[in-house]
N, C-alpha and C positions, 0 to 999 in steps of 0.2 A: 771490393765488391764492384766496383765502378766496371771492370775487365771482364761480369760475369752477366749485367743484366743490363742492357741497353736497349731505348727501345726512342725510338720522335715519335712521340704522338699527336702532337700536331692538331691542325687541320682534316677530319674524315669525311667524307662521302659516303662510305659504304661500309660493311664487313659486318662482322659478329658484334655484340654488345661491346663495350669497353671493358669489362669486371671478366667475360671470357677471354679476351685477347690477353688482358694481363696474367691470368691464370694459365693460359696456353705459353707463356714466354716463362712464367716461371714453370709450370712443367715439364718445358722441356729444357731448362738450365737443370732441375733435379734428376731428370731420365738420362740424361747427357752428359752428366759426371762434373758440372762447373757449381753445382752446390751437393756438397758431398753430405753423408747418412751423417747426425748430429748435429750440422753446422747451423748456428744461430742466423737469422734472416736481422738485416740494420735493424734498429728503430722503425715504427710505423711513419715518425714523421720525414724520417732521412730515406726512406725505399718509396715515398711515395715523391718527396721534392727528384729524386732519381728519376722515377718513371712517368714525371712530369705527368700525376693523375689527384684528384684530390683524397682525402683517407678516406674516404668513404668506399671508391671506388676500390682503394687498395684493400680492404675491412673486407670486400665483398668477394673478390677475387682470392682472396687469402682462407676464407671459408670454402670456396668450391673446393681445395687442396687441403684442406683439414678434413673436408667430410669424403674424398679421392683417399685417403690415407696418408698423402704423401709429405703433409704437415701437422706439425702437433703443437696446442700452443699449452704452454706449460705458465701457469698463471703466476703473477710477478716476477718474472723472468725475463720472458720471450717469448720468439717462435723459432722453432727448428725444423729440419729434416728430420723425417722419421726415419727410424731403419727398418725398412721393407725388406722382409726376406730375399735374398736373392734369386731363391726359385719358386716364389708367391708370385702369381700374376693378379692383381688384382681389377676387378670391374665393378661397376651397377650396373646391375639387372633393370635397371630404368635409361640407360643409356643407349641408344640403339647407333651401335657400332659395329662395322665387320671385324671379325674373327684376326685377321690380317691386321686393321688399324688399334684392335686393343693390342696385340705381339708387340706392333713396335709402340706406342707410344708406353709400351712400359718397359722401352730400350734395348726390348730381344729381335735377334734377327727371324723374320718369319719365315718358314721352309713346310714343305710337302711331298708326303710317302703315299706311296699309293694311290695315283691322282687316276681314278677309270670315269669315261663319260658313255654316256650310253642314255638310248631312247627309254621310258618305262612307265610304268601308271603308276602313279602316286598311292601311298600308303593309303590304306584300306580309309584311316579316320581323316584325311584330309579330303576325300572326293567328296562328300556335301559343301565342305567350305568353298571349293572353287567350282560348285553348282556345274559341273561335268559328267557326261558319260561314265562311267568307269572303265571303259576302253578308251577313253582318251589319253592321248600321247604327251609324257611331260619328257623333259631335256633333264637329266640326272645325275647330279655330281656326286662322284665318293671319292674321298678324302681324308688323312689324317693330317692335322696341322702340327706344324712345331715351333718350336722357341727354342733359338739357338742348337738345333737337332734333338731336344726331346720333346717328344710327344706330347701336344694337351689337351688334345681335342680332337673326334672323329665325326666326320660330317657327313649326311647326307643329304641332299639339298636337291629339291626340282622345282622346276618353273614351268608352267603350261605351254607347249610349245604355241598356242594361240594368244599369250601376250606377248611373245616372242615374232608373232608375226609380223612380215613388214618394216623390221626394225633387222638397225645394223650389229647387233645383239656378236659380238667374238670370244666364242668359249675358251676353255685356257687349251697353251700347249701343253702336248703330253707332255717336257720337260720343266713345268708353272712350278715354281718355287714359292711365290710370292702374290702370285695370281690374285687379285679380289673380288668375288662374285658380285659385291655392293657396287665396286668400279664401274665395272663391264655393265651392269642393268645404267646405271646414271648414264654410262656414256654410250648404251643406247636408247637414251631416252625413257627410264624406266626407271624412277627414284622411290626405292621403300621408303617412308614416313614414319610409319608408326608400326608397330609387332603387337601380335600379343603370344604372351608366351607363360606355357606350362612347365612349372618344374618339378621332376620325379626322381625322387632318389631309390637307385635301381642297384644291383649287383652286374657285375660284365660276365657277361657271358665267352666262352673261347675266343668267339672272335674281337667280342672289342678290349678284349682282355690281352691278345695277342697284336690288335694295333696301335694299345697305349701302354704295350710291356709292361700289362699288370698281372698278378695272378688270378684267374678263374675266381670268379665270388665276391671279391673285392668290391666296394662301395665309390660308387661314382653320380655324379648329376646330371640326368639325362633332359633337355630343355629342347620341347616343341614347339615352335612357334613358326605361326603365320604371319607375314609379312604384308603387309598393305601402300598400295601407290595412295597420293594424296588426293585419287578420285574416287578411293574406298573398294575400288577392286584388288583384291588378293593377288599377288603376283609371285609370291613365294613361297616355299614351302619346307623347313631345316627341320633334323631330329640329329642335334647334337650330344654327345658324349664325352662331360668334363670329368678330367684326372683330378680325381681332389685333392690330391700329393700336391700339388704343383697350380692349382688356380683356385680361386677361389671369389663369392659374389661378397658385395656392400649392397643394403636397400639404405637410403635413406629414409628417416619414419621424420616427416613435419604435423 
């Protein structure tokens, strides 16, 4: 084990919690292939004298990836790796993540078909929430995402082009594989905080049946949400289209 999870922790300054950092190094020793589906995790007291953290810290980091899916502790035993479907993507719907950063951090490569950008007014029910004209001009992404080239998600996405003002805001190239729309706002100064978000379980119609190669009628999770900077103005606006085949949500209930 010693070859699989290393980490100094040391003296810190800065960064995330402790209990996340440890959960982010084992995460990605599991999405990564250095602790395989089954495989027993040491001792609590020998994983945590390893990651030089006390068991508390390790107990608490060890839950985020129990309640993630991605560990199972099986009582007088252990702890193990689960085995996560290979073609389940798994998320919380309380996690506010881009679309891009769930693909990879559950070790699929992220890719995109039909990347068109274009000027447009925002869907009929989101012009209250962003207190606009309804001839106002949003910046308008359509998109299907994929993992590892299949399809799991079809995005539609605007941003007012008046929070976009002023700001060095760089939409993707028409060739964005990988493109993150969450990126691109942070690194023009433009960080969502918080969503709130609708979920509707809808049937596909032609077309989103035809850009997540499903059939006509089939049942899919259709999730609206509004986006908010941490000054309470709305700065975004998605109506996503999840393949239930292939991803699927966790809530946690405390």
């Amino acid at each position: 084990m010693s070859n699989v999870l290393q980490l100094g922790v040391g003296f810190r300054t800065a960064g995330p919690p402790l209990p996340e950092l440890i959960a982010s190094l084992l995460r990605d020793a599991v999405l990564g292939g250095r602790l395989g589906a089954n495989q027993r995790l040491p001792a609590e007291p020998e994983l945590a004298e390893q990651l030089k953290v006390s068991r508390a810290t390790l107990r608490h980091a060890v839950s985020i990836l129990i309640q993630e899916g991605l560990l199972v502790r099986r009582r007088g035993i252990g702890t193990f790796v689960s085995s996560v479907p290979s073609r389940v993507l798994r998320g919380g719907l309380t996690d506010l993540t881009s679309t891009t950063e769930l693909i990879r951090r559950q070790g699929y490569t992220p890719g995109t078909e039909g990347l068109e950008t274009q000027t447009s007014k925002a869907p009929a029910g989101a012009i209250d929430i962003f207190g606009q004209d309804p001839e106002s001009a949003f910046f308008h992404i359509t998109r299907t995402r994929l993992a590892d080239g299949v399809p799991v998600i079809h995005c539609e996405e605007f941003v007012p082009y008046s929070v976009l003002t002023d700001t060095n805001f760089k939409p993707p190239p028409p060739s964005a594989q990988d493109w993150s729309l969450y990126e691109a706002l942070s690194a023009a100064g433009i960080t969502p905080t918080v969503a709130e978000c609708r979920v509707i379980p809808v049937l596909a119609d032609k077309s989103i049946a035809k850009r997540l190669r499903l059939r006509p009628g089939q049942p899919v999770l259709l999730l609206k949400q509004v986006h908010y900077a941490a000054s309470g103005e709305p700065v975004l606006y998605c109506e996503n289209w999840h393949n239930t085949e292939l991803i699927e949500f966790q809530v946690v209930r405390r």
